[in-house]
C-alpha positions in Angstrom: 45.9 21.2 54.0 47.5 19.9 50.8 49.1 21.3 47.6 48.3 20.0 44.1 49.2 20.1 40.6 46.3 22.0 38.2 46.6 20.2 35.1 44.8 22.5 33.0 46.6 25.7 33.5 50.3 23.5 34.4 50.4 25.3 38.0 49.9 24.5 41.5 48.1 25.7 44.1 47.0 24.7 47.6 43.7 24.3 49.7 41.9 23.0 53.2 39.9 24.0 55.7 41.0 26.3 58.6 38.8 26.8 61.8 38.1 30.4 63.1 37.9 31.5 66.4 34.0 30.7 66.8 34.9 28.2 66.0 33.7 27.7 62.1 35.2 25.6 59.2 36.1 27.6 56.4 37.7 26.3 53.3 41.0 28.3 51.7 42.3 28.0 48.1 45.1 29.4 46.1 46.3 29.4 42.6 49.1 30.2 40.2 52.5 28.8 42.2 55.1 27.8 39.4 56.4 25.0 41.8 54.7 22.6 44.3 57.6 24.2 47.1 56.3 27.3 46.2 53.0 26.4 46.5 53.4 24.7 50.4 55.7 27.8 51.8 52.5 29.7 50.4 50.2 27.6 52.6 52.7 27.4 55.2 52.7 31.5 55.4 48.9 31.9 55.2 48.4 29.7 58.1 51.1 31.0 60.3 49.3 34.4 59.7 46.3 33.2 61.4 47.9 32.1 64.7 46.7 34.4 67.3 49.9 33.6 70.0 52.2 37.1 69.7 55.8 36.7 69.1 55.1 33.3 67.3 56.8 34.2 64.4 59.7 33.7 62.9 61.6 36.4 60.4 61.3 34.2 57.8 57.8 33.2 58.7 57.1 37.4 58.5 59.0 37.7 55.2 56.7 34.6 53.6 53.2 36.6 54.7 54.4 39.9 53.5 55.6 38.2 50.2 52.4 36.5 50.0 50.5 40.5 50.7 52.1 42.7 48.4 48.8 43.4 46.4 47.0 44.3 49.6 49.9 45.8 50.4 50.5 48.3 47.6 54.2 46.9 47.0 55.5 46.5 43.5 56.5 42.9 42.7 60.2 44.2 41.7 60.4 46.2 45.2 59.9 42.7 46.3 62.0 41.0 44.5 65.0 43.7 45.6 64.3 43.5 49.3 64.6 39.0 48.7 67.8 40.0 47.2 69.0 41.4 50.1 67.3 39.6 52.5 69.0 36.4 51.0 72.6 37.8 51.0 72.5 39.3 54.0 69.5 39.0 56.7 68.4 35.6 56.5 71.5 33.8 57.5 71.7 35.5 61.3 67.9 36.3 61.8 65.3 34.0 59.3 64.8 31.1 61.7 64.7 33.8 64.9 61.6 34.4 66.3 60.9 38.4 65.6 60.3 39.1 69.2 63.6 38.1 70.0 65.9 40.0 67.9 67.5 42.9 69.8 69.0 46.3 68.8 72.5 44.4 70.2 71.9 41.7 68.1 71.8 44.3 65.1 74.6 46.3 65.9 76.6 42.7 66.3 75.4 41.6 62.8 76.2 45.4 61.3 79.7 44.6 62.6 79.5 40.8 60.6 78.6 42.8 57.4 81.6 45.0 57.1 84.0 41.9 57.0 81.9 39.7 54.6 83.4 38.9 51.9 81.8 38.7 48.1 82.4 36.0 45.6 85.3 37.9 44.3 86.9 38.3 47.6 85.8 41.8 48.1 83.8 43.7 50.7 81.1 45.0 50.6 80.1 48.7 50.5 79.0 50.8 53.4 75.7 51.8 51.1 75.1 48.3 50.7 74.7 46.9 54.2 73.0 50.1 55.0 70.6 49.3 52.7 70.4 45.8 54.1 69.6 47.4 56.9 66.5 49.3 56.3 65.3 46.1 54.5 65.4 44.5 57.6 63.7 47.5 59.4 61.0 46.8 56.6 60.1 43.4 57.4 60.4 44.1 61.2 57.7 47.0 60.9 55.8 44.6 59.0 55.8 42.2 61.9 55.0 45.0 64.3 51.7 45.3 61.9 51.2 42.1 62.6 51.1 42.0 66.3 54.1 40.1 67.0 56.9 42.8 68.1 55.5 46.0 70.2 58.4 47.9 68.7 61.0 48.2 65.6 64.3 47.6 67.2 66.3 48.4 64.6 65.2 51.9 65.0 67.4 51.8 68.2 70.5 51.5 65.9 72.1 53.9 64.3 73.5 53.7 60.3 77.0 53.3 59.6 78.9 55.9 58.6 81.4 55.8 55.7 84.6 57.7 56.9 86.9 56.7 54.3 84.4 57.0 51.0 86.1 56.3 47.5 85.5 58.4 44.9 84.5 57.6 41.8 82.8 59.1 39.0 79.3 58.7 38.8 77.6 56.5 36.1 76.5 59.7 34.2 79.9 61.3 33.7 81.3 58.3 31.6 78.1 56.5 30.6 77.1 58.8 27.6 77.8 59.6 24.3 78.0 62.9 22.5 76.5 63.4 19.2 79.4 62.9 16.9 80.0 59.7 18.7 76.2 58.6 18.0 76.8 59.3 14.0 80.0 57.5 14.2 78.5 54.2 15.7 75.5 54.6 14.1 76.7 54.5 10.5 77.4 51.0 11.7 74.4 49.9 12.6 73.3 47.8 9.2 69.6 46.8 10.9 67.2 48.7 10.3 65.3 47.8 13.0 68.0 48.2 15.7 68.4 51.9 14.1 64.8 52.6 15.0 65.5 51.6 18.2 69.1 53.0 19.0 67.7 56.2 17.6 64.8 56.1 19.6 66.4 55.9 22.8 69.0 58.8 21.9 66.3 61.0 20.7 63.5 60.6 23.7 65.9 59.7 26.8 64.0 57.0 27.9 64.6 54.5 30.6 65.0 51.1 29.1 62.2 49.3 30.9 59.8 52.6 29.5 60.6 51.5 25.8 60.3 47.9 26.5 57.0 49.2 27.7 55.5 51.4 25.1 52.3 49.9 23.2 51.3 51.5 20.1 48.3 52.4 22.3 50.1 54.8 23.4 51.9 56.9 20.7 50.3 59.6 18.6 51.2 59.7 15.4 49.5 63.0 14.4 50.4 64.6 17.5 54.0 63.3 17.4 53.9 62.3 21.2 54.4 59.1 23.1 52.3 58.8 26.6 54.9 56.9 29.1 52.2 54.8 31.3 54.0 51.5 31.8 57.3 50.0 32.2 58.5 46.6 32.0 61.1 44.9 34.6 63.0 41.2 34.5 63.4 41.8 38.2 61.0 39.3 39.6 61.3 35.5 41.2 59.5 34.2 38.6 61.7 34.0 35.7 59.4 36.2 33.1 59.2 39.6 32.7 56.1 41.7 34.7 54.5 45.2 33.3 54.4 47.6 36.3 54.1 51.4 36.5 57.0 54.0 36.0 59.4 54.5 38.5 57.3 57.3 40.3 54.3 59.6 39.7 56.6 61.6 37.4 57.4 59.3 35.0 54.2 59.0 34.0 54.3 61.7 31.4 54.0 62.7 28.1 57.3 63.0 25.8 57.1 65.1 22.6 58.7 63.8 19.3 61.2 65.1 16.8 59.8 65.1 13.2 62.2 62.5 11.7 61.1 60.4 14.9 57.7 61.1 14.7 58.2 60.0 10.7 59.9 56.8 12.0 57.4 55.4 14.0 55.0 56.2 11.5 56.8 53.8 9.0 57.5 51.1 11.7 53.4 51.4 12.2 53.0 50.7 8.7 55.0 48.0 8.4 54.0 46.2 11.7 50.6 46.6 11.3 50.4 44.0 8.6 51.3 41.3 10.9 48.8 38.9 11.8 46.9 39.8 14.3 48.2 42.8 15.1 46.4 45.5 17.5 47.3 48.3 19.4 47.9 46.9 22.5 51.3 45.4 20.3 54.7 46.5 22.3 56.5 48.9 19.9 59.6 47.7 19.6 58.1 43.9 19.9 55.0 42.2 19.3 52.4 40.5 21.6 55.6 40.5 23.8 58.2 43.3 24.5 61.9 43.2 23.8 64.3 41.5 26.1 66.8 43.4 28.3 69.4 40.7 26.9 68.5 41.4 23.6 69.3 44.8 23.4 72.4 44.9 25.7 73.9 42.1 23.3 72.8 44.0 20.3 74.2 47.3 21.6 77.8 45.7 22.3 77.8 43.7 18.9 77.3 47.5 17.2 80.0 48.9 20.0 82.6 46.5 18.8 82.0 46.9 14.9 82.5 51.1 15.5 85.0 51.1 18.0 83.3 54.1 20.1 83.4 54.2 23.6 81.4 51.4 25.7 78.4 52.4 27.1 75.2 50.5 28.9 71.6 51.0 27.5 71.1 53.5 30.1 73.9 55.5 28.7 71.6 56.7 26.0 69.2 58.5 28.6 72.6 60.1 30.0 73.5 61.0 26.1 70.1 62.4 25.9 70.2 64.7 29.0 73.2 65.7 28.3 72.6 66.9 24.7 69.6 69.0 25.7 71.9 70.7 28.4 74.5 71.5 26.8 71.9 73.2 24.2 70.6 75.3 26.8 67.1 73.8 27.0 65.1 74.8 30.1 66.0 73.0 32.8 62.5 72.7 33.8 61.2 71.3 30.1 64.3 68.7 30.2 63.1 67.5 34.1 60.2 67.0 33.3 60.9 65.1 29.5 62.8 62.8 31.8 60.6 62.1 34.1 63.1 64.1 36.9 62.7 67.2 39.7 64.9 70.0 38.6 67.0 69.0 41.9 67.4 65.3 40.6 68.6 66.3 37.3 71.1 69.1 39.1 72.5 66.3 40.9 72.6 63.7 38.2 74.3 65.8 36.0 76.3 68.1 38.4 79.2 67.6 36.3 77.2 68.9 33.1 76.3 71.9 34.7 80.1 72.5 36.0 81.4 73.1 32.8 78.6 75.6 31.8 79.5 77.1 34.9 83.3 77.8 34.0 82.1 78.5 30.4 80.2 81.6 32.2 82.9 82.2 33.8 84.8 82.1 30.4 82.5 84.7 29.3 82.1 86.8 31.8 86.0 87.9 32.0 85.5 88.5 28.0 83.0 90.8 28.5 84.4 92.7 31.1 88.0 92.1 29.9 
């Protein structure tokens, strides 16, 4: 039971040899652990998960075995890495070194109570959503550890979410976050780089999520067709400090997205050019190489160009706001603009509620002139 350094591929990993119940040796090995901690919690985790005594484990003991599972486990590394957010910020303080079989709904209830008055870094509270959602990421490990044999039920199904009674309102990210055409010209005829006008353009003419861009491979775009096929995404949100390629958001993301002609005509002359590059092949990331674009890259890019034009501020995600909103507004199918974006028709009601208010009034608007 040891960890050790593999010189050869500068990782670590961890082996021995464990005893089953019939009592058999059987050797264990593990590799790929950036650090040698890493590596021992790993080995730590494994073998707690073959002790047979119920109730043996603690929280954090439960949250090492399911972090060391996810691929048997069907789990996306960034679900993961969201759920250790929160389980660092607010679970593992009160419950990681209690035994799972010990923690009570009135033990919950107690910490719900602690979470309301916790204070953030900037001396603010936290929002009833939030610890909510803490919540059900601690009724996520604790179903896990039923699974496992230690509990014989979930208690924090026993306790009841907290309600918000006095909810601020604000307006959501996609009434602000957007911009309308004329304010796309205006900051574009800024934009001096031709490559960041391919990929500003790009993102205000498909409606794309960021990490779907960061994710498309020349594999994957027709060029006679005019299409892209949106099979991959790419996320920052891991522990490991590098970026991962995992699948769209849900089932239907994975989709097909049609072109414009002057976008079609633009990735044709970016495949031109970046096809000449040594070693190039299709498996190259569009707008990158043998590795995608950074997130920081284009969010710093994006805010250089925002302060040169002096239009309004908006995040990289604004331009699949702009995008939705444009095709709205133009009275596309509601169905056909879903489905472009990856959306139900009930998600993209919601989203843009707003959007479809003022089309309401504007029917409204027309209706009286007709039967003026």
């Amino acid at each position: 039971m040891a960890v050790y350094k593999d010189q050869k591929r500068n990782t670590w990993y961890y082996t021995g040899r464990i005893k089953d119940t019939s009592g058999i040796y059987h050797t264990y090995k593990k590799r790929g652990f950036g650090t040698k901690k890493e590596a021992k919690q790993a080995e730590n985790a494994f073998l707690k998960s073959k002790e047979e005594d119920p109730g043996s484990l603690t929280l954090q003991e439960v949250v090492d075995i399911y972090s060391q599972r996810i691929d048997s486990l069907a789990i996306k590394e960034t679900t993961l890495y969201g759920d250790l957010v929160y389980y660092r910020i607010h679970i593992k303080d009160t419950f990681g070194d209690r035994k799972v079989k010990d923690i009570t709904p009135n033990m919950i209830e107690i910490w719900l109570g602690e979470q309301i008055k916790k204070k953030k870094r900037d001396g603010g509270t936290y929002k009833i959503k939030t610890i909510n959602h803490a919540k059900n990421v601690l009724s996520k490990f604790m179903t896990y550890a039923k699974r496992l044999g230690q509990i014989q039920y979930n208690p924090v199904g026993a306790v009841p979410s907290l309600k918000d009674h006095n909810p601020i309102q604000t307006k959501k990210d996609s009434e602000e976050n957007f911009w309308e055409l004329e304010e796309f010209n205006e900051f574009m005829t800024y934009v001096d780089d031709p490559f960041w006008q391919d990929v500003f353009s790009f993102l205000f003419q498909t409606g794309l999520r960021e990490g779907e861009m960061f994710g498309l491979v020349w594999d994957n775009v027709n060029l006679v067709k005019g299409t892209i096929f949106i099979a991959q995404s790419i996320s920052n949100k891991t522990d490991k400090g590098h970026y991962v390629v995992t699948t769209p958001k849900n089932t239907r993301s994975i989709r097909t997205v049609i072109l414009s002609e002057q976008m079609k005509e633009t990735l044709k002359r970016r495949y031109q050019h970046e096809r000449k590059k040594d070693g190039f092949n299709r498996s190259y990331y569009v707008f990158g190489d043998v590795t995608p674009m950074s997130r920081n890259k284009l969010a710093y890019n994006l805010d250089r160009y925002i302060d040169l034009s002096g239009v309004k501020r908006i995040t990289p995600h604004g331009f699949r706001h702009s995008h939705a909103s444009l095709l709205i507004y133009n009275k596309v199918d509601d169905a056909v603009i879903a489905e472009r974006l990856g959306h139900t028709i009930e998600e993209l009601h919601k989203t843009y509620a707003h959007i479809y208010g003022d089309l309401r009034s504007e029917m409204k608007d027309k209706l009286d002139e007709i039967f003026r």
